[in-house]
C-alpha positions in Angstrom: 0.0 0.0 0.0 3.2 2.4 0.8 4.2 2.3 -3.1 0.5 2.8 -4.8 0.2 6.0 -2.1 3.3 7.5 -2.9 2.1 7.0 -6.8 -0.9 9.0 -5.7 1.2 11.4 -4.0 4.1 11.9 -6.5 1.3 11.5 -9.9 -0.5 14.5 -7.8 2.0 16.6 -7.7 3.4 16.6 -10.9 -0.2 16.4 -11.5 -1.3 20.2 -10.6 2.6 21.5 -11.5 2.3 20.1 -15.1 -1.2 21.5 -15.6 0.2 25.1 -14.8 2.3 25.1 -16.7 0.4 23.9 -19.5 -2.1 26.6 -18.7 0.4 29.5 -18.9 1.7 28.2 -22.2 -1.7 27.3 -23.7 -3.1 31.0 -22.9 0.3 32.8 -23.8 0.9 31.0 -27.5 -3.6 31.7 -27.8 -2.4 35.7 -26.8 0.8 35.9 -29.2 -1.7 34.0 -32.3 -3.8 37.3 -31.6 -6.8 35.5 -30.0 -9.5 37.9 -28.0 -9.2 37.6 -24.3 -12.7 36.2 -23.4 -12.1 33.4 -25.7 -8.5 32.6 -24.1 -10.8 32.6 -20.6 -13.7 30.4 -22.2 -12.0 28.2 -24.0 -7.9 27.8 -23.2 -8.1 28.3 -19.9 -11.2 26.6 -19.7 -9.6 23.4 -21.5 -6.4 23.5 -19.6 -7.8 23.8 -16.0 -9.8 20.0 -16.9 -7.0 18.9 -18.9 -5.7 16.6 -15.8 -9.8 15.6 -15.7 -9.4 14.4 -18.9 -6.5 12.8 -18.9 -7.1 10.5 -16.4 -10.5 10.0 -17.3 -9.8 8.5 -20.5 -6.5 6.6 -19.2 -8.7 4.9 -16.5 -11.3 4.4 -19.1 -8.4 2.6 -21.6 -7.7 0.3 -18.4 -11.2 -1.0 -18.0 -11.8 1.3 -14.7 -14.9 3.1 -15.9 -15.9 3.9 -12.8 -12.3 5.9 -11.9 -13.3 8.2 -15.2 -16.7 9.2 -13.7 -16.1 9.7 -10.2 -13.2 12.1 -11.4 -16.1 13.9 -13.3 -18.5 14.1 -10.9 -16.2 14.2 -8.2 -14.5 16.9 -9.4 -17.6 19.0 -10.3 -18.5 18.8 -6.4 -15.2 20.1 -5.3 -14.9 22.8 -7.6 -18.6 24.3 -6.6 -18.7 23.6 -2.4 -14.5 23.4 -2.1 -13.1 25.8 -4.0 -15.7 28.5 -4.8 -17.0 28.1 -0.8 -13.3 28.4 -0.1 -12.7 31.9 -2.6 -16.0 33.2 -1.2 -14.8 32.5 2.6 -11.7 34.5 1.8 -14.1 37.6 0.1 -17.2 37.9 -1.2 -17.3 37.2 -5.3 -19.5 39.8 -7.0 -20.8 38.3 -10.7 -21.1 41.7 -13.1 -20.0 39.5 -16.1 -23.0 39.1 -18.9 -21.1 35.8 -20.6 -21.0 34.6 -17.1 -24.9 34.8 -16.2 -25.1 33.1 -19.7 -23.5 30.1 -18.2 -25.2 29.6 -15.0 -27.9 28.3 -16.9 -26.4 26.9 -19.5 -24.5 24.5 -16.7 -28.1 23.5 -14.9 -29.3 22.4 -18.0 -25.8 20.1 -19.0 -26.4 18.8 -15.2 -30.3 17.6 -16.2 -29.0 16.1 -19.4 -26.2 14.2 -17.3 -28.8 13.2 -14.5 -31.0 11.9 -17.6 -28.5 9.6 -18.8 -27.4 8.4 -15.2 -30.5 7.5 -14.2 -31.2 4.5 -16.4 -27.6 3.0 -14.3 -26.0 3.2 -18.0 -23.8 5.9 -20.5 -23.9 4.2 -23.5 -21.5 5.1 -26.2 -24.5 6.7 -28.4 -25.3 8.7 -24.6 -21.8 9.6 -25.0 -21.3 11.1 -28.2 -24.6 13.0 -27.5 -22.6 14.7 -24.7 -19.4 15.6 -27.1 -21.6 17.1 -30.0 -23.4 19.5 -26.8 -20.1 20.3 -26.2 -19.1 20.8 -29.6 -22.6 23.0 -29.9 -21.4 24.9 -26.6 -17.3 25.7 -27.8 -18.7 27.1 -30.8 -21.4 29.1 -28.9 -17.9 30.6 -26.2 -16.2 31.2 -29.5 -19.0 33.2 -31.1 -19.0 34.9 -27.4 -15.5 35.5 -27.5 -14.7 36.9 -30.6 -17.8 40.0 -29.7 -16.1 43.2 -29.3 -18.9 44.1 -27.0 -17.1 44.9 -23.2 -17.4 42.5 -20.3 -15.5 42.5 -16.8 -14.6 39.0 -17.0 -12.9 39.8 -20.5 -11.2 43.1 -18.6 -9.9 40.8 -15.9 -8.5 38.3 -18.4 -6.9 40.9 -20.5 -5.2 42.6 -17.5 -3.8 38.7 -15.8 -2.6 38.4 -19.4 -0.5 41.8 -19.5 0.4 40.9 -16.4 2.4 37.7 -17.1 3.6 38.1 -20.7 6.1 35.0 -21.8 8.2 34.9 -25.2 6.2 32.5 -27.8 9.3 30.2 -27.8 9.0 30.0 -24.3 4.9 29.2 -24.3 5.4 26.8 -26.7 7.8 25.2 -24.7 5.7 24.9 -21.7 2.7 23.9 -24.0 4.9 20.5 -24.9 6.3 20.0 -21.7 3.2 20.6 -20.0 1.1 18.3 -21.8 3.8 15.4 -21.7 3.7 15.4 -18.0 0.3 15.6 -18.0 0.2 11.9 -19.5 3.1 10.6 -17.6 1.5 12.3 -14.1 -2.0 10.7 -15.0 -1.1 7.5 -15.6 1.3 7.0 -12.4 -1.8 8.7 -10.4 -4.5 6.0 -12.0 -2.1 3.3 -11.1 -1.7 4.2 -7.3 -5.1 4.9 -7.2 -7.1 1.9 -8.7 -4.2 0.0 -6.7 -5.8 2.1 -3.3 -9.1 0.6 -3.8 -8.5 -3.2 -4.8 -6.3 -2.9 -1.5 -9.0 -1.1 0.4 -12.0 -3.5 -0.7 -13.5 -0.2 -1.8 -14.6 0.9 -5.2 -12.6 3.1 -8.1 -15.6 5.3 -8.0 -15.2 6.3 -4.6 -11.5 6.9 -4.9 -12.6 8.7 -8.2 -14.7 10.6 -6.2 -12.3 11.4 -3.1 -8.6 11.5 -3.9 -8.5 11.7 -7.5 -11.0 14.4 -7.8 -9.5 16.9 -5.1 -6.4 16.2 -7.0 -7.2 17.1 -10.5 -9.3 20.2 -9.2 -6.2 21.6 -7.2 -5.5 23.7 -10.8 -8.7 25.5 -10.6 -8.3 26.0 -6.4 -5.3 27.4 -6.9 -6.4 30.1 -10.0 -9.8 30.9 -8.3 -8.3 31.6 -5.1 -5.2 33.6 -6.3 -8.0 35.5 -8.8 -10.3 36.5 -5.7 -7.5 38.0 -3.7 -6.8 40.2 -6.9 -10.3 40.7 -6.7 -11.2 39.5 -9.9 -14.5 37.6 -8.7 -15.3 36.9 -12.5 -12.7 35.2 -13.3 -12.4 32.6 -10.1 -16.0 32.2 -11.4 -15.4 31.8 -14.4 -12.8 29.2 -14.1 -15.1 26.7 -12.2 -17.8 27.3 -14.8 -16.1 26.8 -17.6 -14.1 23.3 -15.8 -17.5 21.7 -14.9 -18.9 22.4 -18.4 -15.9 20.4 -19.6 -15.8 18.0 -16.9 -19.5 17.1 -17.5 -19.5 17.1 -21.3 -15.8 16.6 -22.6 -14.6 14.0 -19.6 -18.0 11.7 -19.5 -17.9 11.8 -22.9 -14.7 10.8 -24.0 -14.8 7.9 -21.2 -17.6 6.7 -22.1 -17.1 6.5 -25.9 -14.3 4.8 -25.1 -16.1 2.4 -22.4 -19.4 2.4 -21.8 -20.4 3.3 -18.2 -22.3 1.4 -15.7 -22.7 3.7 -13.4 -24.9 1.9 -9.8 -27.9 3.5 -8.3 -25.8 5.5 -5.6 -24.4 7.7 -8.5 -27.3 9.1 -8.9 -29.3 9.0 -5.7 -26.0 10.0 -3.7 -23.3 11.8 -6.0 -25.3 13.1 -8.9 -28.1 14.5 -6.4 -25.2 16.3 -4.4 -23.9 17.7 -7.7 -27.6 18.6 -9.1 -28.0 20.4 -6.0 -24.8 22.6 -5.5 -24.9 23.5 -9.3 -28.6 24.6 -8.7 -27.4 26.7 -5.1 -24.3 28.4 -8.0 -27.4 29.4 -9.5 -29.6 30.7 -6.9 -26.7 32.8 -5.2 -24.4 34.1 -8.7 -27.1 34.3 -11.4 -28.2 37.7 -9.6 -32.0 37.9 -10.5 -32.2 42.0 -9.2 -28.3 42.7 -10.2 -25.3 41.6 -10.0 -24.8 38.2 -8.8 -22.9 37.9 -5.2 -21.6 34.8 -3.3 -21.0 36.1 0.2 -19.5 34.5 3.2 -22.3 32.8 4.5 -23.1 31.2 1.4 -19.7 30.4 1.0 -19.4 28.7 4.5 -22.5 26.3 3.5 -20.8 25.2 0.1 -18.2 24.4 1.9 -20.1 23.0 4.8 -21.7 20.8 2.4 -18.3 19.4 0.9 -17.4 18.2 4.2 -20.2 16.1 5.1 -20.3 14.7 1.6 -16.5 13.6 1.6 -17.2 12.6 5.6 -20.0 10.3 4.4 -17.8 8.8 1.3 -14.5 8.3 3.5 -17.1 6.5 6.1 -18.3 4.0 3.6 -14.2 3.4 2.7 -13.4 2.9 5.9 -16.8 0.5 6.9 
C-alpha cells in the first residue's frame, strides 16, 4: 500500500505542477496568435484547467476502470462548486457583473439535467456519450461566437489585464505547452495506477477513490487560479474558471470515457453523487445568477458550500473505511 500511495502522491503533484504550466503556455501562444481575451478565458483556460480531468479519465477508461473516469467527473464538479468557490467566497465575497458569465449559470443547470438523464437508467452508452461531445461541440462554438464580440465584459477586462500581467516569449509558451502536456500523460497514468491499486487494497470501489482522492487532486489547478483570482479581486474570473471546468468536466470527460467504455454507473451515482452535484450547481445558481443585479456569493453562502463538501466527503470516507 506504501508504493500505490506515494504514486498518488508523486502523480499528484506533478499532477497540478504540469497543468500550470500547460495553462500558462496554452493561454500565452492563444495571446501571441492574436486571440480575444474572453475566448483565451472560455476556451484555453477553460480546456487547460480539466485537462488533468481528462487525462485520467480517458487513461482509466483505456484500463477498464470506468468507474475511476466518472467519479473524477462528478467528483471533481463537487469540489470545484462547495470546495473551492466556498473556499474563494470564505476568503471575500465574489460579485458576478459579467454578462457571458450569467449566460453560463444556466447553461450549466441544464448540461447537469442532461447528465442526471443519462445516469438514471444505471447506464452511459456510447451513443449517450457522443450525444454529450456534439453539446459540447454545440457549446465551444457558442464561447467562440462569445468570444470573438467586441462588446465589453468584466470577466474579459480581468482576463486581459492577468494576461498583461504575465507576458512570456512564444518560444518560451510553446515550450511549456509541450512540456506541459507530456507530464500531463506521464503524471495521470502514475496517479490512476496508485489509485485503482488504493481501492483493490482497500476493498473499496474506483468510483469512490474517483470521487475522493482523484477528484480533489485534479481540481487543485482550478483551487489554486480561483483563489489567487479572488484575492486580486477578480471575482469573474475565479468564477469563471469553475464554470467553464465543470462544463468540460460534465460534457468533454464523461464523454470521451464513455465513448471509449461504456459506463455502468450503480444506483448511488445518482441518488448520492449526482443528487449532491444537481444540488450545489442549482445553489451556484440561486446565489451568482443575480435575479435584481449583480450576482454575489457572500461569506455565509460560502461557508455552507463548503459545509456541504465536508459532510459529503465525511459520508464517502465513512463508507471506505466501513
Amino acid at each position: 500500500m506504501l508504493i500505490p500511495s506515494l504514486a498518488v502522491l508523486l502523480g499528484l503533484i506533478l499532477l497540478v505542477w504540469s497543468a500550470d504550466r500547460f495553462v500558462d503556455g496554452a493561454s500565452a501562444t492563444a495571446r501571441h496568435l492574436g486571440m480575444p481575451p474572453l475566448l483565451i478565458g472560455m476556451v484555453v483556460v477553460g480546456f487547460g484547467t480539466s485537462a488533468p480531468e481528462i487525462v485520467v479519465s480517458v487513461l482509466a477508461s483505456l484500463q477498464g476502470n470506468p468507474g475511476l473516469a466518472l467519479g473524477n467527473a462528478y467528483g471533481s464538479n463537487i469540489t470545484n462548486i462547495a470546495l473551492i468557490l466556498g473556499v474563494t467566497a470564505l476568503i471575500g465575497p465574489i460579485a458576478v457583473h459579467s454578462q457571458v458569465l450569467r449566460k453560463e449559470l444556466p447553461l450549466l443547470m441544464a448540461v447537469t439535467a442532461v447528465s442526471a438523464w443519462q445516469v438514471w437508467d444505471g447506464q452511459i452508452t456510447r451513443w449517450e456519450a457522443v450525444i454529450l461531445l456534439l453539446l459540447f461541440t454545440v457549446i465551444m462554438a457558442w464561447s467562440i461566437r462569445q468570444g470573438l464580440r467586441k462588446g465589453p465584459d468584466p470577466w474579459a477586462d480581468e482576463l486581459t489585464k492577468e494576461l498583461k500581467s504575465h507576458p512570456m516569449p512564444l518560444g518560451r509558451a510553446l515550450t511549456w505547452l509541450g512540456v506541459g502536456l507530456v507530464l500531463l500523460i506521464v503524471s495521470s497514468r502514475i496517479l490512476v495506477w496508485g489509485a485503482v491499486d488504493i481501492a483493490q487494497g482497500l476493498g473499496v470501489s474506483d468510483l469512490i477513490i474517483g470521487l475522493t482522492v482523484v477528484a480533489i487532486g485534479t481540481s487543485l489547478p482550478e483551487l489554486a487560479s480561483s483563489v489567487a483570482a479572488a484575492r486580486k479581486g477578480e471575482h469573474d474570473m475565479a468564477l469563471g474558471n469553475i464554470l467553464g471546468s465543470n462544463l468540460f468536466n460534465t460534457l468533454a470527460v464523461v464523454g470521451l470515457a464513455g465513448v471509449i467504455a461504456p459506463i455502468a454507473p450503480g444506483p448511488e451515482v445518482f441518488s448520492r453523487d449526482m443528487l449532491v452535484m444537481a444540488g450545489l450547481t442549482l445553489s451556484l445558481f440561486l446565489f451568482a445568477y443575480g435575479f435584481r443585479g449583480p450576482g454575489r456569493i457572500n461569506r455565509i453562502e460560502g461557508g455552507l458550500l463548503v459545509t456541504v463538501y465536508v459532510i459529503y466527503t465525511g459520508y464517502l470516507v465513512s463508507i471506505a473505511l466501513g
